[in-house]
N, C-alpha and C positions, 0 to 999 in steps of 0.2 A: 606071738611074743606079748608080754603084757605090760603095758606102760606103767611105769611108774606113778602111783594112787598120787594127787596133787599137782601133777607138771601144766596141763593144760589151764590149772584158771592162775597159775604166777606169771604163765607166757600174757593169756589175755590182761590182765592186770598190768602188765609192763609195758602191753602196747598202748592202753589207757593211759597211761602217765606219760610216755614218750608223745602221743600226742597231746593230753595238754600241755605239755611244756614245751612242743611246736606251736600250740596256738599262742601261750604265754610269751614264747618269745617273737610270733611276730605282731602280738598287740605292743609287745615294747619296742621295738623296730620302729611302728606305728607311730607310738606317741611320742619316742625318742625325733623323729622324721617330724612330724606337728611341732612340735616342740621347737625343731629347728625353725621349721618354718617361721615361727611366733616370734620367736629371737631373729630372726634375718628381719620381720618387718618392722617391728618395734628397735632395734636398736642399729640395723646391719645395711638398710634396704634404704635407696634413694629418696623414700620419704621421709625416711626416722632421718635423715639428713635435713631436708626441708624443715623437719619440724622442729629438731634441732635449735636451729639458725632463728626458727620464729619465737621459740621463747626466751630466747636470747634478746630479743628487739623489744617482745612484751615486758620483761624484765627489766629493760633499761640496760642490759649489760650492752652497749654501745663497742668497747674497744673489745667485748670477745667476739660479737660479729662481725667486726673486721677484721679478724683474724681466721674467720673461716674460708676456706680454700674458696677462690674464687670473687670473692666479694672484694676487697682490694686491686686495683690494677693502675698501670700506669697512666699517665697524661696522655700518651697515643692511642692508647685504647679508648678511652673518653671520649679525643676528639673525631677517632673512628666513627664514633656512635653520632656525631653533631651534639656531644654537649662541651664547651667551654675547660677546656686544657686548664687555666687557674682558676675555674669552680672553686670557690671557699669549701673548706670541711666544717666550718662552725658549726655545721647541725650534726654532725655525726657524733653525736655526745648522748649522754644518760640524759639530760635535763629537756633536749628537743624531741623525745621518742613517748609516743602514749602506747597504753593498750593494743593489746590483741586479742579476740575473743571468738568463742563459738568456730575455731578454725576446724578444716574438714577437709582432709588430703584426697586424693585419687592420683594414680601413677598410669600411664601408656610408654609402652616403650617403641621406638620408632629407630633400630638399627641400635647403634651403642648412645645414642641419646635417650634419655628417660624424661621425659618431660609431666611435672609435678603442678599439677593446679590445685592450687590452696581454695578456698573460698572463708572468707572471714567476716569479721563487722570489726571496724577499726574505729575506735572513740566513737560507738553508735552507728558510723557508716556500713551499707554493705558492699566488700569489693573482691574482686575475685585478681588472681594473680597467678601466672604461668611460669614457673621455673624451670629450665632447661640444666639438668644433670648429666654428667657422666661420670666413670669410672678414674680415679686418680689411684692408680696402684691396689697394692694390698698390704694389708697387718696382718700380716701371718696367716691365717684360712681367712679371714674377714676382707671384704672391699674396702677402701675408701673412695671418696667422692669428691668431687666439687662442683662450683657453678660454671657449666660451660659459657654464660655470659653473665656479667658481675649483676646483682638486684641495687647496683644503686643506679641514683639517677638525678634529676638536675631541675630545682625549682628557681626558674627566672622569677625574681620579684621585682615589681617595680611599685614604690610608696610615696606618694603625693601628697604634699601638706605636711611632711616631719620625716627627720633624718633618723629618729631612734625608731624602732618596731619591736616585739616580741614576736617568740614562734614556739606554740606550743608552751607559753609563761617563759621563754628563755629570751632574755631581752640581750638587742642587736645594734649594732650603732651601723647606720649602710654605709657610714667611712667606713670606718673598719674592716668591713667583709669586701667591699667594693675593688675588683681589677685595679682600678687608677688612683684606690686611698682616698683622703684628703681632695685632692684635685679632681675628683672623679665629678661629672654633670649630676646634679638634681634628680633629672630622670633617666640615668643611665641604670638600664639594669642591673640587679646583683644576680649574679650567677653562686646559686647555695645546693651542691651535692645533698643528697638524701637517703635514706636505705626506703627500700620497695619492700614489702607494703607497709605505708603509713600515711593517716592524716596529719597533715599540719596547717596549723591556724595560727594566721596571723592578726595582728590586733597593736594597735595605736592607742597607748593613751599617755598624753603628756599635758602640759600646763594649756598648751595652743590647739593643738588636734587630738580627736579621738577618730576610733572604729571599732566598732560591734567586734570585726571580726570577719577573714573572708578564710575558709577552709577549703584546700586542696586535697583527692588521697591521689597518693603517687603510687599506684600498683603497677607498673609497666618499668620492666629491667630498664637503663640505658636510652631513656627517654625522657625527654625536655619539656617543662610545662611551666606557660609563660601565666602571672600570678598579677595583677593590677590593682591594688587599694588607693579607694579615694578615700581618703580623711576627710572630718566635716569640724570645722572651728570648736571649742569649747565655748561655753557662755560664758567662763573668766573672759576668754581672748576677747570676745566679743564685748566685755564689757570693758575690755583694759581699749580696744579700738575705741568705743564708742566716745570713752573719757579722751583718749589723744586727737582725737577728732574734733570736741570739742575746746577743750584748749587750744589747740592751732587759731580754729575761728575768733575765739577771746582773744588771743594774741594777735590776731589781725587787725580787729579794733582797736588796737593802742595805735595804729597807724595814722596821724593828721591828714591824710592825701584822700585825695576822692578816690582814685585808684589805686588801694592796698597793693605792695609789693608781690606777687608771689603768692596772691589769695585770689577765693572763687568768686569775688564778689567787686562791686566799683560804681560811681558815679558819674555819668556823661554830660558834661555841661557845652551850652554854646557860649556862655560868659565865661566870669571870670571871678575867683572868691571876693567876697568883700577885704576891704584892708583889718588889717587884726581879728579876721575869722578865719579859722581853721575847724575842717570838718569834723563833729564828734560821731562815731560809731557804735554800735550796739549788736548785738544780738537778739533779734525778737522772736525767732523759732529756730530751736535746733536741729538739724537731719537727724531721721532716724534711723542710723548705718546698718548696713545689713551686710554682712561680710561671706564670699563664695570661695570656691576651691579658681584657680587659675593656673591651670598646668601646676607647678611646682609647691605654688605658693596662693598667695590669694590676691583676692580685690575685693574694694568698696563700690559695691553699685551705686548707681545714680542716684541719689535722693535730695531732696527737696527741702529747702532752708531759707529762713529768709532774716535779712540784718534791717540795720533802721541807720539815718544817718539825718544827726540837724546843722546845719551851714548855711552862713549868709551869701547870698547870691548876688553880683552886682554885675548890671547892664551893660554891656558897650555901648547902647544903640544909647541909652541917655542917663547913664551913670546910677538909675534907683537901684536899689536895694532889696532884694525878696528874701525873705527868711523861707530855707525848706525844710520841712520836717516829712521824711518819707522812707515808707519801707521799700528795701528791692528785695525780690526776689531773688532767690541764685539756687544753683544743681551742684553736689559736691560729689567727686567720685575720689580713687587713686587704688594703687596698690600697695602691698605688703610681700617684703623679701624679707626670707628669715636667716641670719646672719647665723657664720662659723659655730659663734657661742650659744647660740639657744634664744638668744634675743629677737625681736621684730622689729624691723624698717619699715615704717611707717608713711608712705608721700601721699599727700593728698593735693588732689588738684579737683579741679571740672572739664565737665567735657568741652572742646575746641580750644580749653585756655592750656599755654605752654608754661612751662616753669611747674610749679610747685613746693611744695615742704617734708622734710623729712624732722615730723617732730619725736620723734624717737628721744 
């Protein structure tokens, strides 16, 4: 039989085509498949979650990362973890959050937990941060997720020498934030929630105390880190001390008695003044205050001063007369308490003498 002239190269030719458009359809398969893949990890996948959440912090959006699953939870949960049940929220704002930079995910998954280690540099720091993920439902084909343990967490601060601070330039009054208010002790910690990861830097400057600055990063979910600034006087304070310190001693010298009321200073006689002399006082060197931190508040160290004093002296033993002209010596010290209003209490005394003044 003779085949029809043409049939064999339409057949070859047809099988050509049917297999490139076998191979064409499983390179699209392929990159449809890739594709997905690239879309599950960039927008779908426990990371694109994580990182989410992190530019939300770098950005300052503050109230939409507490809105993300997870990050939010109750006061029992809190004190679950050992942070403070009335934690302040003051910092969870736009204005207490810095930067986030150089961030760089990796994901393990370990059963239906995924747990997500960020690595960062936070306002120049470098810190690394472990988020534990799971599964929270689906939207349609796609996952959703949340934090199986909330990324905030809890900065004890305790600030010595000044009731106002900033955190991160976002300034605080520790009434205000403080568990007990108003009534709260001096150094009674502030208990201030945080989002993880972040640095925050605290910093003091007011008319009486300053500080550089002490920075914390709080990278650790649900964990409590206790935060200690000593404030160090400013050289107004120092200089508004140094004047109230002198004043008081001038004011002591108006005193006619050999032994000023309520000052560091006095005259020991075994007589007894002459008639119509009464002692005159002076000042012939002033201390030179030197004012430190004291738990709360401050003191005036010990320093070194001396007055001058001229009175007629007269004898028991046989009634004469000595005119004294003499310096004494004396040591001033005291302390400084800083009142409701932002003011300073001022007492000064010396060492072993009882009493003092508050020339405020």
């Amino acid at each position: 039989m003779v085949q029809p002239e043409g049939t064999a190269p339409r057949r070859s030719r047809l099988g050509a085509d049917l297999t490139i458009l076998a191979l064409v359809g499983v390179l699209l398969i392929a990159a449809i498949g890739a594709g997905g893949v690239t879309l599950y990890q960039q927008f779908y996948s426990p990371s694109a979650f994580v990182s989410r959440y992190l530019d939300m912090l770098s950005s300052g959006r503050a109230a939409d990362a507490l809105r993300v699953p997870g990050v939010a939870v109750d006061r029992t949960a809190l004190e679950d973890a050992g942070i403070d049940g009335n934690a302040s929220e003051a910092l969870l704002r736009r204005a207490a959050l810095a930067p986030l930079t150089d961030v760089h995910l990796e994901t393990e998954q370990d059963g239906d937990v995924y747990h997500v280690t960020a690595d960062y540099k936070a306002a120049g720091h470098e810190g690394t941060t472990v988020f534990d993920i799971v599964q929270d439902g689906w939207a349609g084909v796609t996952p959703n997720w949340r934090f199986a343990k909330s990324p905030l967490a809890e900065v004890e601060l305790v600030v010595r020498g000044a009731d106002t601070f900033a955190v991160n330039g976002f300034e605080l009054d520790r009434r205000q934030v403080a568990i007990a208010g108003a009534e709260s002790a001096p150094l009674e910690p502030v208990h201030l929630l945080v989002f993880t990861p972040g640095v925050y830097s605290v910093t003091v400057d007011t008319p009486i105390a300053s500080s550089p600055g002490v920075s914390v990063l709080a990278d650790a979910p649900l964990t409590h880190t206790p935060v200690d600034v000593q404030t160090q006087p400013t050289k107004e304070f120092r200089d508004v001390v140094q004047q109230r310190v002198e004043q008081f001693l001038t004011k002591c010298t108006t005193q006619k008695v050999l032994q000023p009321t309520a000052c560091p200073f006095g005259l020991e006689v075994r007589n007894r003044l002459a008639p119509d002399s009464l002692p005159n006082w002076s000042i012939t060197t002033q201390p030179k205050v030197s004012v430190t931190p004291d738990g709360a508040y401050w003191r005036i160290e010990p320093s070194d001063a001396v007055a001058h004093i001229d009175v007629d002296i007269q004898s028991l033993f046989d009634g004469s007369i000595e005119h004294v002209s003499e310096d004494v010596p004396f040591s001033v010290d005291g302390t400084i308490t800083i009142l409701p209003d932002g003011s300073a209490s001022i007492r000064v005394g010396s060492p072993g003498t009882p009493g003092g003044t508050d020339p405020n």
